[in-house]
Each structure stands twice: as structure tokens, then as C-alpha cells.
C-alpha positions in Angstrom: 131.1 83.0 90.5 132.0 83.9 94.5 129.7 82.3 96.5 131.7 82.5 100.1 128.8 85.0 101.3 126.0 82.1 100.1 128.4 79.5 101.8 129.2 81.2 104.9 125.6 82.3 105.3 124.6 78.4 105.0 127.3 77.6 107.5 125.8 79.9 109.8 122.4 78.3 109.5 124.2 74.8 110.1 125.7 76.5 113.3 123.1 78.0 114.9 121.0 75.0 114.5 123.2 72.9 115.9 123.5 75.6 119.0 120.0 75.9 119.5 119.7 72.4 120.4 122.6 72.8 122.8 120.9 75.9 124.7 117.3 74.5 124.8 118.8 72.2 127.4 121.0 74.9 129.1 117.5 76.5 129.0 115.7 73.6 130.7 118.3 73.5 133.1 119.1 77.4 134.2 116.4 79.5 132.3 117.1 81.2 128.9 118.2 84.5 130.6 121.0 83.2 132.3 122.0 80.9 129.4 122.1 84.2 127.3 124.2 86.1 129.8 127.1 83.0 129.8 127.3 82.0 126.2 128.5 85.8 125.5 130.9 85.4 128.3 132.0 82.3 127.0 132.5 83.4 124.0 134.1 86.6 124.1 137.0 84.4 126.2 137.3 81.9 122.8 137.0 85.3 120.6 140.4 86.7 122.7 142.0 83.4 122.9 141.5 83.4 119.3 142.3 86.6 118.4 145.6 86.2 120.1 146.8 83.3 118.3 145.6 84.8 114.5 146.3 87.9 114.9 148.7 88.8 118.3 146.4 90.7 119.9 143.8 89.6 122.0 141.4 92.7 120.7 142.0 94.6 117.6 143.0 98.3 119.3 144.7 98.8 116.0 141.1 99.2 114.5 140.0 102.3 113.8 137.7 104.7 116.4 134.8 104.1 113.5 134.7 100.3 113.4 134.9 100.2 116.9 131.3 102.7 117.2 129.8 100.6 114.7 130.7 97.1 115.9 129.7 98.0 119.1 126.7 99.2 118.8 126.1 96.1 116.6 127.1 94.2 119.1 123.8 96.0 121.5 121.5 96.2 119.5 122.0 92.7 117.8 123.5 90.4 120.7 122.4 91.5 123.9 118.8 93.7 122.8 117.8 91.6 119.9 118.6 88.3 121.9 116.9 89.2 124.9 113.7 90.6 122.8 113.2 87.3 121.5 113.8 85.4 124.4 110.7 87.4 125.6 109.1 86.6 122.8 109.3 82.9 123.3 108.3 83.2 126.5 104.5 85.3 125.4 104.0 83.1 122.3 105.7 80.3 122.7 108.9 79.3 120.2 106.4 78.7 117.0 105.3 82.0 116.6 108.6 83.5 117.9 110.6 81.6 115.5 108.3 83.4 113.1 108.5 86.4 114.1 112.1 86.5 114.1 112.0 85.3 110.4 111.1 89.1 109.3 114.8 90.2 109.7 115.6 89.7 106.3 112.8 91.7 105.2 114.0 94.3 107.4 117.9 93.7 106.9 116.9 94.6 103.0 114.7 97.2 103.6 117.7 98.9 105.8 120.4 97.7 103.4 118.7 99.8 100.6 118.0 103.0 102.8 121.4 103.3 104.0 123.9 101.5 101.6 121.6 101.6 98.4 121.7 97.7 97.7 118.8 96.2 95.7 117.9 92.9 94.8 116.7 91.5 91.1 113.5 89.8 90.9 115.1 86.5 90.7 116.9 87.5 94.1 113.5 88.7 96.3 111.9 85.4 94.3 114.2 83.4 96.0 113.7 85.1 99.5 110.3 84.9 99.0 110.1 81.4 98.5 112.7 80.3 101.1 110.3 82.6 104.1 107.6 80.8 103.2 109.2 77.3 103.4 110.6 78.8 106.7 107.2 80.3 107.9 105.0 76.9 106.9 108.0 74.4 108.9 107.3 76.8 111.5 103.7 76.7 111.7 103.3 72.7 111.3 105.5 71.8 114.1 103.3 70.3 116.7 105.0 71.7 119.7 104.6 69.7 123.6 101.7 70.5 125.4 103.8 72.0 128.2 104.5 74.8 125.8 103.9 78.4 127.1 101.0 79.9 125.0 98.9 83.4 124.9 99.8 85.0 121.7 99.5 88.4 123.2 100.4 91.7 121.6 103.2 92.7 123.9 105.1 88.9 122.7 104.2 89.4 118.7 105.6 93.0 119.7 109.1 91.5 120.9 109.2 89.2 118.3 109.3 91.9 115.9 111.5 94.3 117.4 114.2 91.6 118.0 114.3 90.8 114.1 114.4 94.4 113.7 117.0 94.5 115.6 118.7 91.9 114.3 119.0 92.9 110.9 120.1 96.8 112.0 122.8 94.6 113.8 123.9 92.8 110.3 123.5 96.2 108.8 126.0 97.8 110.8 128.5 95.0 111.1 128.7 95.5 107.5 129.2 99.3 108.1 132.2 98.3 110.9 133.5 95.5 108.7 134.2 98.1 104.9 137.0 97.1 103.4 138.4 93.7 103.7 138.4 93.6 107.8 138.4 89.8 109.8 135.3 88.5 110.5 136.9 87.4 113.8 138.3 90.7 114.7 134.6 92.3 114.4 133.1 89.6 116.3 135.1 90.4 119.5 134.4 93.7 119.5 130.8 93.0 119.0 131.2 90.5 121.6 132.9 92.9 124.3 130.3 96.0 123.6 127.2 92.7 124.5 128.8 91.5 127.2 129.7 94.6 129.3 125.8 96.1 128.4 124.3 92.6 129.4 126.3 92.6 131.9 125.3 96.0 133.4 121.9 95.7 132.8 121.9 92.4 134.7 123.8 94.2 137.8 121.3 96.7 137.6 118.1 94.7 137.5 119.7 92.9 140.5 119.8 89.1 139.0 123.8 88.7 138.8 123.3 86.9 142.2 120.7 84.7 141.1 122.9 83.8 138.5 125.9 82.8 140.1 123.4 80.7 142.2 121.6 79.1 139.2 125.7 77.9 138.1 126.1 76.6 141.5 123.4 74.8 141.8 123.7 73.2 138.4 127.8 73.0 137.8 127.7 70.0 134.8 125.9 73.2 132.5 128.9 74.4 132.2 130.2 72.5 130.1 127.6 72.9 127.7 127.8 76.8 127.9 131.1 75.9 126.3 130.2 73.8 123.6 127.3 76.2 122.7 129.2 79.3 123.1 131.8 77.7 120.5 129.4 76.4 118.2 127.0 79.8 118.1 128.9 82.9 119.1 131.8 81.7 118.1 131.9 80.4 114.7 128.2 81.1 114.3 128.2 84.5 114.9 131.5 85.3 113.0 130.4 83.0 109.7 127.4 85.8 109.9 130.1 88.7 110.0 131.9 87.2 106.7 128.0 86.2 105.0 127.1 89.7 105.1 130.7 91.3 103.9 130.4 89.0 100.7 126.8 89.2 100.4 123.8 91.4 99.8 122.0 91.3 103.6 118.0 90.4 102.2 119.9 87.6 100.7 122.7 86.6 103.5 120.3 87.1 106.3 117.6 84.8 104.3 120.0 81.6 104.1 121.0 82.0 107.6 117.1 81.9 108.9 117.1 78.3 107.6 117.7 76.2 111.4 113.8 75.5 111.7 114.4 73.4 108.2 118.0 72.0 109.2 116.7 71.0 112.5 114.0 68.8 111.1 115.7 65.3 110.4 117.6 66.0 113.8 114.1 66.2 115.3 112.6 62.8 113.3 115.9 60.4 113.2 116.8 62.0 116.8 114.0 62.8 118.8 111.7 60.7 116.7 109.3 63.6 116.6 106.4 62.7 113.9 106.8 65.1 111.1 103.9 66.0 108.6 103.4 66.7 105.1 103.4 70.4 105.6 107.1 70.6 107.3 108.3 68.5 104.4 106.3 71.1 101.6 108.2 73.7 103.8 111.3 72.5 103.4 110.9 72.0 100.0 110.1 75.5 98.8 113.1 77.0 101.5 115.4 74.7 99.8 114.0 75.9 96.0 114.7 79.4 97.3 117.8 78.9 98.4 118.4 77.2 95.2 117.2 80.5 93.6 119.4 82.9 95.3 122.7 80.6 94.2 121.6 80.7 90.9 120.5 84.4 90.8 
């Protein structure tokens, strides 16, 4: 059986794990909205560099008008408004409840994915999601975070933290759209990349904080090269294992196994961080990993 949706949508969790780790400290250091506004420009420059060497070209104007509308709107609604909704999010309820919140996309990636391209799930399949959230939602809601922590779980955050998975998974639905046929991962993720950089971009010009930016890079130059790293690791490879997870895979069932960081994060945070971890996160990562079990053998 073809599991290189499955895999790639695993890879991504592995990924974006890996990169959340990377821009909590670029976080710490500049702030999350100015680490949000470099890893895209980071990473569109790898995504042309790269799409150079693959394919000659460093973006693919050989793709049709209709790929381009769809990737790029992707590419806003998914990169730069779903992004900076959550990074609200985290900063009303903290990255507990955020992280939760966030969690709904597949729910809302299958709801979509049904609407608009008809595809359903067998019992065995939404069993599997079901399952996997909830392992997802209880490691969530253990983790004992620093008192430091922003709180106030206040409607406006829970509010942001929905819209961004909504937006989110309208992101995955139309990448799919953009990417019909047999179209590279790679080439859709530097289109997607362009249309969130120039919209960040502009938005950040007219809000009046490009200046504060520059600034924040001056005043902190060795974050650059972790911008790099992350921008590799997440937008990069993360981003465009996402593009291929969703072309080979339903979306409720893509988008599940890529919501799986909180779990693959755990034994970095106990072996690395030596954070005490209870019996509930390892219950919750027991039922996320049966799901995911599920869905494989579904």
C-alpha cells in the first residue's frame, strides 16, 4: 500500500518540532513577530536557490495562471494570516491552550475537504483521528508550563486560536487545489512562499514596524543564524513535506499526523531540558501514537 502521504505527513511533524524549538529562542531573543517575518524571507531565498538547481528556474512561471491564484492565496491565508493568528493566540492564552486550539485544523481541513472536493473518511479513518487529537489535546493540557508564562484565557485569544487553525487547514485545502495533477511539492511551496512574504511584508510596512525590525537584527546579529537553520528546517522542508502529505493523502488524515510536535517534542523536553513529565503526557502519547497506528492501518 502507498503510504508517502502517511510518511511525509510524519516527516513534517518531525520537522516542525524540531523548528519550534529553534524559534522559541529566536522568540526569546527578537519577539515572535519579527521571527515570523524572517523565517519566510529566509526561506523563500532557499525555495529559489532550490528551485534553480531542480528545476532551472528559480520560480515556476511555467505554471499555470490557476495554480499560481490558488497557491497564493494559500500561501495568505495559511503562512502569513494563519501564522500571525496564532502567534496572537499564544500571546492571550499562553502556548498550552494555543497549541490546542490550533489542533482543530484537522477537524476543519476534513470538514472543508468534504464540502469542496467530496473526500470522506471510513470509521476506522475518523477513529484514528479521534484518538490521535485526544492524545494531542491531553499532552497539551498536562504540560506544566513556567510560571513566567503569559496567561488570561480571554475570548479574543481562544478566538485567534481558532481562526488560525481555520485558516490553516483552508490553506492545506487549497494547496491541494494548486497542486492537481502530479505538480512538485517544492515548486508550490515557493509560490506559496512569495504570495506570504510580499503580504507580510506589506502589512508590516504599513503598520509601521519594518524599522523596528531591522533594529531588533541589529541589535541581536548571532539570530541570524538561527533564522537560517529554522527557516531550513520548517519552511523549507517542513512546509513542502506538508505540500506532498496532502497531494497523497486525504487532508482530516494528513493534517492529523502532522499536529503530532507536542508528542515528538516530549523526550526532547525530559532527556534535554530535563523537564519532569507526568503520567498524563505519557497516556497522551500513547493514544496519539494508537491513532496514528489506526490511520496506517486503515
Amino acid at each position: 500500500m502507498d503510504f508517502i502521504g502517511e510518511i511525509a505527513a510524519l516527516a513534517t511533524s518531525f520537522f516542525f518540532a524540531l523548528t519550534a524549538l529553534i524559534f522559541t529562542s529566536t522568540g526569546r531573543m527578537v519577539g515572535s513577530q519579527v521571527t515570523n517575518r524572517m523565517r519566510l524571507v529566509f526561506a523563500l531565498v532557499y525555495l529559489v536557490i532550490l528551485n534553480l538547481i531542480l528545476f532551472r528556474e528559480p520560480l515556476p512561471f511555467s505554471a499555470g495562471s490557476s495554480r499560481w491564484i490558488w497557491l497564493s492565496l494559500s500561501g495568505v491565508i495559511g503562512l502569513s494570516l494563519g501564522d500571525a493568528l496564532f502567534f496572537q493566540s499564544l500571546l492571550s492564552v499562553g502556548p498550552r491552550l494555543g497549541s490546542l486550539l490550533l489542533s482543530l485544523n484537522p477537524i476543519f481541513g476534513s470538514v472543508i475537504a468534504w464540502m469542496f472536493f467530496g473526500e470522506t473518511l471510513t470509521i476506522i479513518q475518523i477513529t484514528g483521528i479521534f484518538l490521535a487529537l485526544a492524545g494531542i489535546g491531553w499532552v497539551v493540557i498536562s504540560h506544566e508550563e513556567p510560571p513566567d508564562t503569559p496567561h488570561g484565557h480571554t475570548k479574543r485569544g481562544v478566538l485567534f486560536g481558532i481562526l488560525a487553525g481555520l485558516g490553516q487547514a483552508i490553506g492545506l485545502v487549497l494547496s491541494k487545489q494548486g497542486m492537481s495533477g502530479d505538480f512538485s511539492p517544492f515548486q508550490a511551496n515557493v509560490i506559496r512562499m512569495l504570495a506570504a512574504v510580499i503580504f507580510t511584508w506589506l502589512w508590516t510596512i504599513f503598520d509601521g514596524k519594518a524599522g523596528a525590525t531591522i533594529t531588533a537584527l541589529r541589535e541581536k546579529p548571532q539570530v541570524i543564524h538561527l533564522f537560517a537553520l529554522g527557516a531550513l528546517v520548517g519552511p523549507v522542508l517542513g512546509v513542502s513535506f506538508s505540500l506532498l502529505a496532502v497531494q497523497h493523502a486525504e487532508i482530516g488524515v494528513a493534517s492529523t499526523l502532522m499536529a503530532l510536535p507536542p508528542v515528538i517534542i516530549l523526550p526532547v523536553s525530559y532527556f534535554v531540558f530535563k523537564e519532569k513529565i507526568g503520567w498524563q503526557a505519557i497516556v497522551g502519547t500513547l493514544l496519539a501514537i494508537a491513532g496514528v497506528a489506526i490511520l496506517f492501518l486503515a
